[in-house]
Backbone of each chain as nested JSON, in Angstrom:
{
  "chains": [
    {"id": "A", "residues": [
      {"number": 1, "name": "UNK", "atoms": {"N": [-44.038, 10.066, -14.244], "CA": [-43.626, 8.796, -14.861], "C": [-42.382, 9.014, -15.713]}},
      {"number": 2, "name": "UNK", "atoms": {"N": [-41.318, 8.277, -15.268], "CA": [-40.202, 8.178, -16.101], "C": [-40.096, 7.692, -17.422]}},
      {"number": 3, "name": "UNK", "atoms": {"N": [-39.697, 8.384, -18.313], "CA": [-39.459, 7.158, -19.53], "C": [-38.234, 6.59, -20.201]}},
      {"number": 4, "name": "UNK", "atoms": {"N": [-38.075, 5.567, -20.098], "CA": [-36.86, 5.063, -20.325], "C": [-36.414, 4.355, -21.872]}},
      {"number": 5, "name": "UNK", "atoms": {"N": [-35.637, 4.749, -22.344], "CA": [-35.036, 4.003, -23.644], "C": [-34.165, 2.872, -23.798]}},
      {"number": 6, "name": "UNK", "atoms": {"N": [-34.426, 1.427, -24.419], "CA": [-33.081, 0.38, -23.895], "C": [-33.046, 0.293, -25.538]}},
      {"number": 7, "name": "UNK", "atoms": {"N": [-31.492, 0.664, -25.785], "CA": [-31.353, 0.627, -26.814], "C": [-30.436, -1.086, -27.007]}},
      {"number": 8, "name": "UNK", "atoms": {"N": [-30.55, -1.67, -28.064], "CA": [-29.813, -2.979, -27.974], "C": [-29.699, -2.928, -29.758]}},
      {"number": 9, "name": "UNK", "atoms": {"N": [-28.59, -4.062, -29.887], "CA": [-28.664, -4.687, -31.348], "C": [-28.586, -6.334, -31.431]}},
      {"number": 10, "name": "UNK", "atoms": {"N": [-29.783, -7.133, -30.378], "CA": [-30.137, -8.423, -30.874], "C": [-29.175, -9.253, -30.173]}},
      {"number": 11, "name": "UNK", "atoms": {"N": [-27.631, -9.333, -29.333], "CA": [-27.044, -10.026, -29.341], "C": [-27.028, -10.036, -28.179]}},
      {"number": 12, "name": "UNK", "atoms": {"N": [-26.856, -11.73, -27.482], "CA": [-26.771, -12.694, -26.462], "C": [-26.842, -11.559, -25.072]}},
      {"number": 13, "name": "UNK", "atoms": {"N": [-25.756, -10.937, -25.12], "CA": [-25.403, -10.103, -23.937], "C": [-26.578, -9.125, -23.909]}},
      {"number": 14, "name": "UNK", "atoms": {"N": [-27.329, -8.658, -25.211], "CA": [-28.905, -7.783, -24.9], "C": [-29.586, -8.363, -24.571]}},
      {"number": 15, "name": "UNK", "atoms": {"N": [-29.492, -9.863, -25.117], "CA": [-31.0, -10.328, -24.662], "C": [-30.976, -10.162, -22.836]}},
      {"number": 16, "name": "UNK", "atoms": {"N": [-30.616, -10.989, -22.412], "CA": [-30.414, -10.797, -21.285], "C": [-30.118, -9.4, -20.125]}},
      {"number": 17, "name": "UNK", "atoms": {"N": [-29.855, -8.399, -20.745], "CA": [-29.937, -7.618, -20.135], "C": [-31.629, -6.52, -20.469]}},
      {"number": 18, "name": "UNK", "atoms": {"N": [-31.969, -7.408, -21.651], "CA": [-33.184, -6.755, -22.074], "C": [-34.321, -7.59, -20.528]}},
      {"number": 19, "name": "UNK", "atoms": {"N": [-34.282, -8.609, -20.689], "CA": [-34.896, -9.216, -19.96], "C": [-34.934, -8.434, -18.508]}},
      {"number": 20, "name": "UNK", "atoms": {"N": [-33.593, -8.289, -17.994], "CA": [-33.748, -7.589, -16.472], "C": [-34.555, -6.154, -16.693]}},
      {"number": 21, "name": "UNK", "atoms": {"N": [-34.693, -5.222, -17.983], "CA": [-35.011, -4.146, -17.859], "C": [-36.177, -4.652, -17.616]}},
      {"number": 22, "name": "UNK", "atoms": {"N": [-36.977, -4.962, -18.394], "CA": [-38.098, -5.377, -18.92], "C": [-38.974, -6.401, -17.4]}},
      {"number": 23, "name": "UNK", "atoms": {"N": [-37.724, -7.161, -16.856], "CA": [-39.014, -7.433, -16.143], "C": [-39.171, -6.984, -14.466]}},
      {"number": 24, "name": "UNK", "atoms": {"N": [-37.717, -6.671, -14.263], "CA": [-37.456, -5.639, -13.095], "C": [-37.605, -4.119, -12.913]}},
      {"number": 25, "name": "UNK", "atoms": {"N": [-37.901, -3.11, -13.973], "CA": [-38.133, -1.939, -13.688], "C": [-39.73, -1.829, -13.453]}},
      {"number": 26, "name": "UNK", "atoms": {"N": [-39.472, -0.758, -12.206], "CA": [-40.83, -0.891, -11.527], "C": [-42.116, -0.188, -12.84]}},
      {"number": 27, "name": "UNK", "atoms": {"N": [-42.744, -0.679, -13.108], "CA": [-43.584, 0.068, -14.296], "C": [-45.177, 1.107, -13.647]}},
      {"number": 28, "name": "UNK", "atoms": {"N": [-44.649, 0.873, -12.251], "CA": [-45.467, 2.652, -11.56], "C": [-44.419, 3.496, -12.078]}},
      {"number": 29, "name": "UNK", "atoms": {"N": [-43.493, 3.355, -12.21], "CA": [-42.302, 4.535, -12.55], "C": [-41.757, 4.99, -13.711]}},
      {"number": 30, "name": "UNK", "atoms": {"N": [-41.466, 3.959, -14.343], "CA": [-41.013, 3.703, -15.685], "C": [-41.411, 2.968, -16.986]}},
      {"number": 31, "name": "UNK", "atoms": {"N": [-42.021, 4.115, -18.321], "CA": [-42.301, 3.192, -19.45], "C": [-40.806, 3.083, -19.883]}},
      {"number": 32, "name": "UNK", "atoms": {"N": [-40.64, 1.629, -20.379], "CA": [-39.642, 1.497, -21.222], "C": [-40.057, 0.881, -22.921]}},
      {"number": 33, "name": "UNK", "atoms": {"N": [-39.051, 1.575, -23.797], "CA": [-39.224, 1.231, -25.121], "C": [-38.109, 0.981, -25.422]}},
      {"number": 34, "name": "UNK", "atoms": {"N": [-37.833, -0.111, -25.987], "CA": [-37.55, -1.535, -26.561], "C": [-36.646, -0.675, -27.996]}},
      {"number": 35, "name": "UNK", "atoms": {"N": [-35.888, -0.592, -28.47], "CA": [-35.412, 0.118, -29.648], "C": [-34.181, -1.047, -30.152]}},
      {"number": 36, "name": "UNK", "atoms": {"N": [-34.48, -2.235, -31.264], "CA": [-33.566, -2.604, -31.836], "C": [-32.531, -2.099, -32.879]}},
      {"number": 37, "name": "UNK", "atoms": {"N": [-31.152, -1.889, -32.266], "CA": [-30.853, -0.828, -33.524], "C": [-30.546, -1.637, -34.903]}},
      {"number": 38, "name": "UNK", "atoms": {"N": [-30.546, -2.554, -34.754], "CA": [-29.848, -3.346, -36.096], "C": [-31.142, -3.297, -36.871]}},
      {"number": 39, "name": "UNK", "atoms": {"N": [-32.584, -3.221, -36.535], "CA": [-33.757, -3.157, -37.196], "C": [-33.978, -1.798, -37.538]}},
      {"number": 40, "name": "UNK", "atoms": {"N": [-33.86, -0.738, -36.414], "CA": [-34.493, 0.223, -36.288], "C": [-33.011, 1.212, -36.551]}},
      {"number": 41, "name": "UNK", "atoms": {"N": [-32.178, 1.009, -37.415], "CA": [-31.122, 1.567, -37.911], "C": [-31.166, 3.225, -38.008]}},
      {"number": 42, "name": "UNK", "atoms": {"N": [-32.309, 3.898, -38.351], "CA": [-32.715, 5.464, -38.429], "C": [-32.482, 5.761, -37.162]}},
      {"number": 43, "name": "UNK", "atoms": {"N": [-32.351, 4.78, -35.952], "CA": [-32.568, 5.97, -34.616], "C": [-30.821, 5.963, -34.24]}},
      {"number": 44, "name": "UNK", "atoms": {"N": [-30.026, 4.828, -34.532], "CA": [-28.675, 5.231, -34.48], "C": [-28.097, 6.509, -33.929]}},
      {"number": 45, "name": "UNK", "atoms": {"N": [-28.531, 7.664, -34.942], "CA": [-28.177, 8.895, -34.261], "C": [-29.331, 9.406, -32.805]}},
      {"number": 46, "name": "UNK", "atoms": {"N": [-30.181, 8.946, -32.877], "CA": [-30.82, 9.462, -31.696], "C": [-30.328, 8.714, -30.15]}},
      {"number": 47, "name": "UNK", "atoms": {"N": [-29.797, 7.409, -30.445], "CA": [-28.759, 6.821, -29.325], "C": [-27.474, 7.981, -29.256]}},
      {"number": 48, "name": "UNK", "atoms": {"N": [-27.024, 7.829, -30.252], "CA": [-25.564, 8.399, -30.299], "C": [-25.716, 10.097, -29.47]}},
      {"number": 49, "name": "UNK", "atoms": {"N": [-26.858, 10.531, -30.047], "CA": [-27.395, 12.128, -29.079], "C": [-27.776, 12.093, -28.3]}},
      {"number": 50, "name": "UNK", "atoms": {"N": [-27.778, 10.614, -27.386], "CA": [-28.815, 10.386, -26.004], "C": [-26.913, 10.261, -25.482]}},
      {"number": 51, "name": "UNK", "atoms": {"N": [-25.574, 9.836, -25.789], "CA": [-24.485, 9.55, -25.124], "C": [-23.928, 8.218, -25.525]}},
      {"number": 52, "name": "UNK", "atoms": {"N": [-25.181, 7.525, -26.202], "CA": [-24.855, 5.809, -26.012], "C": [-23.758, 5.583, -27.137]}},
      {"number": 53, "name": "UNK", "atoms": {"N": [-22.967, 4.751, -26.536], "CA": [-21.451, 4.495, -27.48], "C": [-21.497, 3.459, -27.687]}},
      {"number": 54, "name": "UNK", "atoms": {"N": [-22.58, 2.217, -26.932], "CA": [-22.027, 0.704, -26.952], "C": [-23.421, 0.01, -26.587]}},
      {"number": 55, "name": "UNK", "atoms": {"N": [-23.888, -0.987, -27.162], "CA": [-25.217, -1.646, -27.114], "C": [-24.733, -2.853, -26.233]}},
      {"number": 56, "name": "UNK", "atoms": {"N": [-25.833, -3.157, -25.048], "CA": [-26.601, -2.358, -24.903], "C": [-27.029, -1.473, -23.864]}},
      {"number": 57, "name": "UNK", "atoms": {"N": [-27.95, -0.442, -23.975], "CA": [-27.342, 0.661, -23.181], "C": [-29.042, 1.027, -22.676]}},
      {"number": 58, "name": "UNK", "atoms": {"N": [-29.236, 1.011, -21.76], "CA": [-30.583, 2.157, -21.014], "C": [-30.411, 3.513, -20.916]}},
      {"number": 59, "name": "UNK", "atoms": {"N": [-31.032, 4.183, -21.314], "CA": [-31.164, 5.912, -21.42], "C": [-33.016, 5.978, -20.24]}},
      {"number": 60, "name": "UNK", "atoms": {"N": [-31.958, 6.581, -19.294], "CA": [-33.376, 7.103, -17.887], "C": [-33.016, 7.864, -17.458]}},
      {"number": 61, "name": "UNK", "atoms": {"N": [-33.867, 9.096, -17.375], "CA": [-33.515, 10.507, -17.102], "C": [-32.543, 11.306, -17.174]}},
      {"number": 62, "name": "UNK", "atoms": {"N": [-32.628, 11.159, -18.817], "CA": [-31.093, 11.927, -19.244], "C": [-30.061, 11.096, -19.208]}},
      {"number": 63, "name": "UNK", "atoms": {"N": [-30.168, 9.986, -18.231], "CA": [-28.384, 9.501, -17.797], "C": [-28.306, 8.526, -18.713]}},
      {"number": 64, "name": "UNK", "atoms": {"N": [-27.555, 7.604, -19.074], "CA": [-27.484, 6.267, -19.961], "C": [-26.051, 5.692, -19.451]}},
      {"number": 65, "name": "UNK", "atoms": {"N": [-27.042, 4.056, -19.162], "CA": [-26.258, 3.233, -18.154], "C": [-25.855, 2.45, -19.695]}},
      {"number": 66, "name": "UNK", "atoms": {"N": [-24.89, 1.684, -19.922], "CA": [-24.319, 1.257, -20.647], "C": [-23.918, 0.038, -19.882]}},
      {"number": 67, "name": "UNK", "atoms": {"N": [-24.608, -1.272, -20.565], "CA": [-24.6, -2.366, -19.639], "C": [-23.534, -3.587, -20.57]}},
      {"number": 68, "name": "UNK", "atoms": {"N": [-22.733, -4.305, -19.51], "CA": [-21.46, -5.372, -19.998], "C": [-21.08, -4.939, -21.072]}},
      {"number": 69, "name": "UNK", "atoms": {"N": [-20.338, -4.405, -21.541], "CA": [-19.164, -4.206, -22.423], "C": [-20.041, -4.756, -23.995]}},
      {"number": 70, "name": "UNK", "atoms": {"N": [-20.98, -4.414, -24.585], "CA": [-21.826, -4.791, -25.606], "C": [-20.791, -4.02, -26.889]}},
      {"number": 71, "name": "UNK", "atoms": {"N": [-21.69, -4.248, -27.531], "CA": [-20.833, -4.021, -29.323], "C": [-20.837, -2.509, -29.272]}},
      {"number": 72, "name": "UNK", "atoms": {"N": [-20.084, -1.847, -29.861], "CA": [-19.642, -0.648, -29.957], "C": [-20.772, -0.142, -30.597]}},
      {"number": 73, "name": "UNK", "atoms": {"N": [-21.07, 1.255, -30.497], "CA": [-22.173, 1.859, -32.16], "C": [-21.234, 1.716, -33.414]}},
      {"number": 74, "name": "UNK", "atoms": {"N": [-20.084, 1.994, -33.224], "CA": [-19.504, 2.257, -34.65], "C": [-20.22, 0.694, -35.334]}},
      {"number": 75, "name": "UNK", "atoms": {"N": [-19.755, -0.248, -34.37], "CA": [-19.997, -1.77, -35.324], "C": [-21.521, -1.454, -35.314]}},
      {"number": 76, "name": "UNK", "atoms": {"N": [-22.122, -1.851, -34.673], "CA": [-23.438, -1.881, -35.219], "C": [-24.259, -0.811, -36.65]}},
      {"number": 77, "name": "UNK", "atoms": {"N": [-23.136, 0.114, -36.534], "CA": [-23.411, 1.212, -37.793], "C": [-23.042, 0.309, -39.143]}},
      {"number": 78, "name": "UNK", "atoms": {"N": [-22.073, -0.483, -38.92], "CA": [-21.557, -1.355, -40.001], "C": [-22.357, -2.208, -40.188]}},
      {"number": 79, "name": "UNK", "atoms": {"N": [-23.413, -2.828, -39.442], "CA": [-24.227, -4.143, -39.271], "C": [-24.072, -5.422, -39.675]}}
    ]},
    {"id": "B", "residues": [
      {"number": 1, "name": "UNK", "atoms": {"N": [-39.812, -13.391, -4.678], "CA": [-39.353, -12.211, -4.648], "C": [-37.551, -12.052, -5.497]}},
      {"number": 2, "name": "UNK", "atoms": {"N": [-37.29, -11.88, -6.728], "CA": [-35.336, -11.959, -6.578], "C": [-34.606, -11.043, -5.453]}},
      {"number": 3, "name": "UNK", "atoms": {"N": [-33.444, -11.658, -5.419], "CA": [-32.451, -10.393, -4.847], "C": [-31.364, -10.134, -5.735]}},
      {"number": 4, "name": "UNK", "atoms": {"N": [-31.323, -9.104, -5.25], "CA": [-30.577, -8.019, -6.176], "C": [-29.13, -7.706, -5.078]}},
      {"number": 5, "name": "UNK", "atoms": {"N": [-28.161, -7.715, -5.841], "CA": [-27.049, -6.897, -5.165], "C": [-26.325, -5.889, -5.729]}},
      {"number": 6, "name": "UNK", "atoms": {"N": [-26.235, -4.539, -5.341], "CA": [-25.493, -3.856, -6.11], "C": [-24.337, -3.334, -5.865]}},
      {"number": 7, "name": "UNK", "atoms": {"N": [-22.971, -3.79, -6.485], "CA": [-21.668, -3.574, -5.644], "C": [-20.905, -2.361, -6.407]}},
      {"number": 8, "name": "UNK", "atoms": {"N": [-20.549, -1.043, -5.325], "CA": [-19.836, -0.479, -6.035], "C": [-18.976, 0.145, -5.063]}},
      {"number": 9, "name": "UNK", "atoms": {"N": [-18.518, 1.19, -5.53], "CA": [-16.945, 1.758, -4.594], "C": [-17.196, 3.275, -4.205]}},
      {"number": 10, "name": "UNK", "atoms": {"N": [-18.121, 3.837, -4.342], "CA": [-18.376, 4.862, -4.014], "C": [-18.439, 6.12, -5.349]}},
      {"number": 11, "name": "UNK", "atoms": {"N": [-17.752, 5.652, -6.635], "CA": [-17.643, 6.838, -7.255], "C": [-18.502, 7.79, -8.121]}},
      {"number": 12, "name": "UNK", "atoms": {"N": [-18.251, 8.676, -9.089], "CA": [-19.432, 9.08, -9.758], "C": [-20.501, 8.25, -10.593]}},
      {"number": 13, "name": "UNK", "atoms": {"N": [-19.552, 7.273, -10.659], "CA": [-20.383, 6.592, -12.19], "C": [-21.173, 5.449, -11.161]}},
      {"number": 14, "name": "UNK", "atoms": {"N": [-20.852, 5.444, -9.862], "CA": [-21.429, 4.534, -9.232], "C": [-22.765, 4.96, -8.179]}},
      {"number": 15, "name": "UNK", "atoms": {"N": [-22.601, 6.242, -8.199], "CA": [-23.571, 6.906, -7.273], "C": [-24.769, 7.456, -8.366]}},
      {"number": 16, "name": "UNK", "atoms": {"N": [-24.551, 7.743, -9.54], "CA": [-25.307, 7.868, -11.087], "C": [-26.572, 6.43, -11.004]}},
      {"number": 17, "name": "UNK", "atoms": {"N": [-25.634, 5.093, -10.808], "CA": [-26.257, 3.971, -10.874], "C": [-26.936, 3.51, -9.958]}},
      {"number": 18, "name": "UNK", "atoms": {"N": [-26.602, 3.834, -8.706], "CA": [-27.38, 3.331, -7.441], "C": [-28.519, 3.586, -7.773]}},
      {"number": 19, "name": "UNK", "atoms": {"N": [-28.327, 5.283, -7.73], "CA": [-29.822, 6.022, -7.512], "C": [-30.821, 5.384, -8.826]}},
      {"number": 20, "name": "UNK", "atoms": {"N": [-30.085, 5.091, -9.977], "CA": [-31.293, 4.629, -10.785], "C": [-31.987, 2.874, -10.06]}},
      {"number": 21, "name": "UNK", "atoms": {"N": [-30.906, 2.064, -10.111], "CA": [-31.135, 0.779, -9.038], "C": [-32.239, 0.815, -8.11]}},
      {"number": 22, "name": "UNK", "atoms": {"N": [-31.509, 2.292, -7.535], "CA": [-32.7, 1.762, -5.901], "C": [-33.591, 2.321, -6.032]}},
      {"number": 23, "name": "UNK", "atoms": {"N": [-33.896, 3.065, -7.055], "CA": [-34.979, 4.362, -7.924], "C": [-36.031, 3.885, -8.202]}},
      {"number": 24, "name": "UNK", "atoms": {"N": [-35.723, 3.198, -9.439], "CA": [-36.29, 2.193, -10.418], "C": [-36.634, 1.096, -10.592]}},
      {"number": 25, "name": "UNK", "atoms": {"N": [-36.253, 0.423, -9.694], "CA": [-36.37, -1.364, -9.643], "C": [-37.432, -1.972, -8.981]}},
      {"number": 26, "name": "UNK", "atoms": {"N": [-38.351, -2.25, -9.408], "CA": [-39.656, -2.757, -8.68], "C": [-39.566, -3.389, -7.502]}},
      {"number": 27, "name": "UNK", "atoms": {"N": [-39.885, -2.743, -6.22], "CA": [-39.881, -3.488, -5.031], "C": [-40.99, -4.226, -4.583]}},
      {"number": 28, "name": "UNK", "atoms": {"N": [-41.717, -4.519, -5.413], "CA": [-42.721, -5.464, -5.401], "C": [-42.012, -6.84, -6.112]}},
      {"number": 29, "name": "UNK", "atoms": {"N": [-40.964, -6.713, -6.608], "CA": [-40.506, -8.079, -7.426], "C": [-38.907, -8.316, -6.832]}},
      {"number": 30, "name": "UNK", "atoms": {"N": [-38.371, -6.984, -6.407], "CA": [-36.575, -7.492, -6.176], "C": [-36.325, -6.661, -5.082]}},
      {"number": 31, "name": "UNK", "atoms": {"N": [-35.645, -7.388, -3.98], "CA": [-35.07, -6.67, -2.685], "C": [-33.419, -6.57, -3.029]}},
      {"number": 32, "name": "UNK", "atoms": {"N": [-32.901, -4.895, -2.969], "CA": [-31.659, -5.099, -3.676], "C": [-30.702, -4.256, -2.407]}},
      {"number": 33, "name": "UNK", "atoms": {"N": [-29.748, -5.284, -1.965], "CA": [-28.908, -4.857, -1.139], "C": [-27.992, -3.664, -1.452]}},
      {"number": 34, "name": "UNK", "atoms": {"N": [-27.192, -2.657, -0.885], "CA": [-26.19, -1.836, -1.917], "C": [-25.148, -2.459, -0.813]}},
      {"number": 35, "name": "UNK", "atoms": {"N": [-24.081, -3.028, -1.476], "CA": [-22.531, -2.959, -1.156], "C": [-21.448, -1.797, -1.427]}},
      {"number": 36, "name": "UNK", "atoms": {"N": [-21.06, -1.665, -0.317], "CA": [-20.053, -0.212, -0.678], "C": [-18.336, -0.941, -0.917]}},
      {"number": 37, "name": "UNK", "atoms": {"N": [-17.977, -1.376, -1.565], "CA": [-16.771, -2.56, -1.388], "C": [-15.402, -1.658, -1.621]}},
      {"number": 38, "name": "UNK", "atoms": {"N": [-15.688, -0.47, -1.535], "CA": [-14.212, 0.336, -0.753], "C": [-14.548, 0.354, 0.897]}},
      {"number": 39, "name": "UNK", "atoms": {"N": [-15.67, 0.151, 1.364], "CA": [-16.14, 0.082, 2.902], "C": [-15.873, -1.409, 3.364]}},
      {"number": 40, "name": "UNK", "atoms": {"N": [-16.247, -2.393, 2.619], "CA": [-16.503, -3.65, 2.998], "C": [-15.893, -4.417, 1.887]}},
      {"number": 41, "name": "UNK", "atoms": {"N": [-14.468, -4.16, 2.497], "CA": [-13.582, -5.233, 1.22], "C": [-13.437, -6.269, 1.205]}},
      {"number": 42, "name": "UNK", "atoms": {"N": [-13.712, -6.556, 2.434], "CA": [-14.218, -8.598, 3.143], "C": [-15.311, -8.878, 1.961]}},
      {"number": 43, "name": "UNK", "atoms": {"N": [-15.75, -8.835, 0.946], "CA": [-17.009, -8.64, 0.235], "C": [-16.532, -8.847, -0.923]}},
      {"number": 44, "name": "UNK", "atoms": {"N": [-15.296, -8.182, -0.835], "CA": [-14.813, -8.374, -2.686], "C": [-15.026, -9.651, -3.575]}},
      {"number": 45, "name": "UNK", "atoms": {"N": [-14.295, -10.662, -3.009], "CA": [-14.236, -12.19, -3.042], "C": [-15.706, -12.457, -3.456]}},
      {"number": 46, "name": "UNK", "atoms": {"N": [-16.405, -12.296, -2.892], "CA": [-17.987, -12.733, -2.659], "C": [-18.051, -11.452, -4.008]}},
      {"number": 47, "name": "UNK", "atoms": {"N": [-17.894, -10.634, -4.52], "CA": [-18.568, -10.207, -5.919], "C": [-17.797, -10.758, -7.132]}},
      {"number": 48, "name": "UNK", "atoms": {"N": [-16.7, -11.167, -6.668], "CA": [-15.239, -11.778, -8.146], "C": [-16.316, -13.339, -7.876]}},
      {"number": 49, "name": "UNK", "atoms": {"N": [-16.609, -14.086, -7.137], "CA": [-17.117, -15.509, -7.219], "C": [-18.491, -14.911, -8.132]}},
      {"number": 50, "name": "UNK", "atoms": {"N": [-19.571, -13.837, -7.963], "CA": [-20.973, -13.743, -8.346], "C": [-20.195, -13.51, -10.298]}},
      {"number": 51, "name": "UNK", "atoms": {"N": [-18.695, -13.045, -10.575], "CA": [-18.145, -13.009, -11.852], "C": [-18.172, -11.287, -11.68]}},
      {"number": 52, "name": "UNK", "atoms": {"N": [-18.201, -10.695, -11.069], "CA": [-18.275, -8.976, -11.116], "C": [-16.308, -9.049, -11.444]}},
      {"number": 53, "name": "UNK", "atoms": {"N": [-16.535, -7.933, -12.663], "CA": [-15.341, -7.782, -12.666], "C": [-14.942, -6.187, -12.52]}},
      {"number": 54, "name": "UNK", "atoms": {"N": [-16.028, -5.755, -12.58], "CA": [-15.92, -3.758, -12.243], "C": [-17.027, -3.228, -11.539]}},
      {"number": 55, "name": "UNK", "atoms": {"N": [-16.586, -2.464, -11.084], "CA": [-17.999, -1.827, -10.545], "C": [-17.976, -0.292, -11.235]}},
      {"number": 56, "name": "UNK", "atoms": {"N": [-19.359, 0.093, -11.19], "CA": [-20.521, -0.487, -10.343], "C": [-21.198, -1.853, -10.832]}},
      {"number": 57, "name": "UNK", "atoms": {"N": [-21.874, -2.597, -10.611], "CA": [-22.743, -3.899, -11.233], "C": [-23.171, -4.198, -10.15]}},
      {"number": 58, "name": "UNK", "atoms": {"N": [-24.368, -4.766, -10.939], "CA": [-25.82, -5.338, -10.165], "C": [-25.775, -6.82, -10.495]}},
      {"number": 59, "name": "UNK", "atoms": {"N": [-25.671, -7.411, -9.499], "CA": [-25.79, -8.969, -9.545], "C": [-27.728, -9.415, -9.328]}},
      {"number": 60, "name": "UNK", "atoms": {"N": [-28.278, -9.824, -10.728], "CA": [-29.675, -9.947, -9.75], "C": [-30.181, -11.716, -10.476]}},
      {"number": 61, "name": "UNK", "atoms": {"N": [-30.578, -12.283, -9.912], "CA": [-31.05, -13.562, -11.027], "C": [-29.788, -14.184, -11.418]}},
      {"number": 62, "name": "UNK", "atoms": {"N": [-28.704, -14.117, -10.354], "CA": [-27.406, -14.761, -10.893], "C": [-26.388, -14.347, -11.996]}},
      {"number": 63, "name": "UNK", "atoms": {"N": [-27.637, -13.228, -12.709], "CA": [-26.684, -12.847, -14.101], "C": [-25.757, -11.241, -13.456]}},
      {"number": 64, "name": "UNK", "atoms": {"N": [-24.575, -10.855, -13.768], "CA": [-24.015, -9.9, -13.433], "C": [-24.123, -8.969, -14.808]}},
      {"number": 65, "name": "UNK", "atoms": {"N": [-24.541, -7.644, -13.767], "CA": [-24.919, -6.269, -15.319], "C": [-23.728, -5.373, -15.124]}},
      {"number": 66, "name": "UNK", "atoms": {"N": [-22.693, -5.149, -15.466], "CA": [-21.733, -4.298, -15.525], "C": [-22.054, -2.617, -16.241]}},
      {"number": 67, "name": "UNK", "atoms": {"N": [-22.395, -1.842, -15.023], "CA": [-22.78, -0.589, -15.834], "C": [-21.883, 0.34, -15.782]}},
      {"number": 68, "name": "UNK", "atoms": {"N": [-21.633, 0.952, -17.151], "CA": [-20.891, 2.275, -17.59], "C": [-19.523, 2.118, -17.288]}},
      {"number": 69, "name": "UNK", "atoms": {"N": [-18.815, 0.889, -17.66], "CA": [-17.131, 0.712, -17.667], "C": [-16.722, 1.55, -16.666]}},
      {"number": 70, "name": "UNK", "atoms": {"N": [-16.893, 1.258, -15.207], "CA": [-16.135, 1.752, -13.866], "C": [-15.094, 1.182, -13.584]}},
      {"number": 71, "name": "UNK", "atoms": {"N": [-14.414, 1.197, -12.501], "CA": [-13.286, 0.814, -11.744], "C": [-13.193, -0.431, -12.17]}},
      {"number": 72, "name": "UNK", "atoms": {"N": [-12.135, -1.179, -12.141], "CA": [-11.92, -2.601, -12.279], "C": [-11.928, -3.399, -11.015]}},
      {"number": 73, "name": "UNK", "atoms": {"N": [-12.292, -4.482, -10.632], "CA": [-12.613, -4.826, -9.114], "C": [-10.95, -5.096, -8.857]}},
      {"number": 74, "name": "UNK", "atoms": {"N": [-9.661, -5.389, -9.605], "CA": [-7.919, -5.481, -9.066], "C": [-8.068, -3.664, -8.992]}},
      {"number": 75, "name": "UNK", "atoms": {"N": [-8.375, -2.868, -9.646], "CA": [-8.211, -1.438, -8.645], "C": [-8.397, -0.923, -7.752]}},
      {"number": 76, "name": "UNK", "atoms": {"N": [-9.992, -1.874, -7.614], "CA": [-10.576, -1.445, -5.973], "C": [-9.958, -2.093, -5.093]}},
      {"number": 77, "name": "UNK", "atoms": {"N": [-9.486, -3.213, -5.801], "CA": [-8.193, -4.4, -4.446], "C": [-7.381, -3.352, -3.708]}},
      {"number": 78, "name": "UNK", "atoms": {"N": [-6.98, -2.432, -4.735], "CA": [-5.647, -1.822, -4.197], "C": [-6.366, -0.572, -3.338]}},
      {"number": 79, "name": "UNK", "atoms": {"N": [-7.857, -0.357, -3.434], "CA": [-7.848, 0.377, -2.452], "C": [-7.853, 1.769, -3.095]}}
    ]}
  ]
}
């Protein structure tokens, strides 16, 4: 079982891409966890050590897809 | 059932994404075509109308997911 990370910070372009993770990844395959960074501000660096530069972004098996051109980390570090 | 389309050009950041696409995506809920649109450039048109403006991206539910800032679809014009 894969486990997958969708990291987001709340805005229009996550929601919607939260939605496709969430209701299109096959879940025989993949848990996914939900990580708001604008809430969940402490994991910041654990995105940033997974590769992720720009919310919002899926982290699955090591790789991290970085989906439509979302808010940078730096901004969301600013909140 | 949705459909899914996933249009890309062949490159690293696009062969990274397939495999998670055609990996990961519940085929109990989405049948997802792959477009190769350096193969099938008759096709382009038909991903600039779905709003794809780079590839790789997954068109699924009408909404377009642009993953990991690839090629621009006027670069792949040129081939």
């Amino acid at each position: 079982m894969a486990k997958a990370v969708f990291y987001h910070a709340g805005c229009r372009v996550c929601v919607s891409a939260e939605r496709m993770v969430v209701e299109y990844l096959d879940p025989a395959q993949v848990t996914t966890e939900i990580v708001h960074l604008g809430e969940q501000s402490a994991r910041i660096g654990e995105a940033e050590a997974s590769g992720v530069v720009s919310v919002p972004a899926l982290v699955l098996d090591g790789q991290v897809y970085h989906i439509n051109y979302g808010a940078s980390l730096e901004d969301v570090k600013k909140g």
